[in-house]
RODO-2510 file (C-alpha; in nm, 4 decimals, decimal comma):
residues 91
     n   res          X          Y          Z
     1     x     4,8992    15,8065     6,6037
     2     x     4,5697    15,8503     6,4472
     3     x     4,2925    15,9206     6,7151
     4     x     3,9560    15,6795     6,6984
     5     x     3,7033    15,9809     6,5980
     6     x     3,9201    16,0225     6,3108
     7     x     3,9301    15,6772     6,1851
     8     x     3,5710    15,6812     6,2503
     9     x     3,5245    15,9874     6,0233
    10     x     3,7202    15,8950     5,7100
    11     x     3,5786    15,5432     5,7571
    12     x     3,2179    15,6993     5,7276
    13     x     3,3344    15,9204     5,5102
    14     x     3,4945    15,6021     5,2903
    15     x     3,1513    15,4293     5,3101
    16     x     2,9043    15,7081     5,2334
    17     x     2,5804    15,7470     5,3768
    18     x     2,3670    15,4308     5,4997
    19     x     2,0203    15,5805     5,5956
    20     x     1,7165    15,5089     5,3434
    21     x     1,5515    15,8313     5,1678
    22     x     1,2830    15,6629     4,9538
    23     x     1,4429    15,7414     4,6070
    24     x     1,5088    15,3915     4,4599
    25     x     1,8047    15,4844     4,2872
    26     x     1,9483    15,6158     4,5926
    27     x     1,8308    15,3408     4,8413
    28     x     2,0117    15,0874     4,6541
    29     x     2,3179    15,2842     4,6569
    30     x     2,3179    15,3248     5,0107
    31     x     2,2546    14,9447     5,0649
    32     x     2,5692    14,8631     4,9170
    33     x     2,7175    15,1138     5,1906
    34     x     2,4875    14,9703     5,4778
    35     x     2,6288    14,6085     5,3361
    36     x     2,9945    14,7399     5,3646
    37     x     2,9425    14,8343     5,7484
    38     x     2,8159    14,5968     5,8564
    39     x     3,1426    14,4107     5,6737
    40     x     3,3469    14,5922     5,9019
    41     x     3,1515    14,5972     6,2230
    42     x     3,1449    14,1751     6,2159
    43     x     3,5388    14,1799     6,1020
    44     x     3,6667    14,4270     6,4180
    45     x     3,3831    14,2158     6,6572
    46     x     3,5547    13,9196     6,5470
    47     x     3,8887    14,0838     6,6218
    48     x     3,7865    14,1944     6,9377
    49     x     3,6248    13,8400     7,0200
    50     x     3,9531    13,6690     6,9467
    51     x     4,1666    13,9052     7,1873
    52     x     3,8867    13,8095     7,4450
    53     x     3,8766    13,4482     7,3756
    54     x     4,2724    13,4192     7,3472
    55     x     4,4037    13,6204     7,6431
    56     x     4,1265    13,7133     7,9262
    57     x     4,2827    13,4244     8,1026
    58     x     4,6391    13,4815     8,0408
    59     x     4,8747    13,5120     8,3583
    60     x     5,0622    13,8240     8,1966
    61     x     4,8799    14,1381     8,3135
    62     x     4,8738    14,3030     7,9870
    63     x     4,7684    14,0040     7,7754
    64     x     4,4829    13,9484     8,0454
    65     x     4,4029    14,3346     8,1123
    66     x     4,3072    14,3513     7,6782
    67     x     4,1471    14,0404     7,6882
    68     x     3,9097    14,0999     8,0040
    69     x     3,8429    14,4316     7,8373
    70     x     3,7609    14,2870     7,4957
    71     x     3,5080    14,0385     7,7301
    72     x     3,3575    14,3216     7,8626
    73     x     3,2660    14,4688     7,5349
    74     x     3,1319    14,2142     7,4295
    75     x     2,9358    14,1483     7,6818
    76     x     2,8267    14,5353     7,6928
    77     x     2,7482    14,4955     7,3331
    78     x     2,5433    14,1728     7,4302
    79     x     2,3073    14,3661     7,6382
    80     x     2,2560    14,6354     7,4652
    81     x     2,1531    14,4277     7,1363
    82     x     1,9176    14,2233     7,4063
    83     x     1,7926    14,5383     7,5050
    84     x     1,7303    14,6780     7,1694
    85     x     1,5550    14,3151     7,0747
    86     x     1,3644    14,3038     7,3611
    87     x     1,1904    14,6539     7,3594
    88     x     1,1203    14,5967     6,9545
    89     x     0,9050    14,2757     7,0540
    90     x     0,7085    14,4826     7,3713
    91     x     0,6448    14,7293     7,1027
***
């Protein structure tokens, strides 16, 4: 089995790089990469948020174990998106 920081490093690798460098040419190169990301970051949330949805509340322990920690990801992802809004607005 594959480990995560692998999958995590072809995937960037797949992508290319997202961060702005002021060349115009470049920049809208590396949009189209930023675009694809964030593809894939709201396809695996939504994964997660259907495991959490479907089977926190199962009776079977591991149905119920995955879906309480697919909740909890969410909900750690929640605040630290709040957290990341909130401090951007005190400036």
């Amino acid at each position: 089995m594959i480990d995560a920081d692998t999958i995590l490093e072809v995937t960037k690798n797949l992508i290319g790089p997202i961060e702005p460098c002021g060349d115009s040419a470049i920049d809208r190169e590396r949009m189209q990469n930023l675009n694809k990301l964030i593809y894939i970051i709201d396809e695996l949330l939504f994964d997660v948020e259907k495991v959490a949805v479907y089977y926190k509340d199962r009776h079977e322990e591991s149905m119920r174990i995955m879906g309480e920690k697919a909740h909890k990801t969410l909900n750690d992802y929640w605040s630290w998106i709040e957290g990341y809004l909130r401090d951007e607005q005190d400036g």
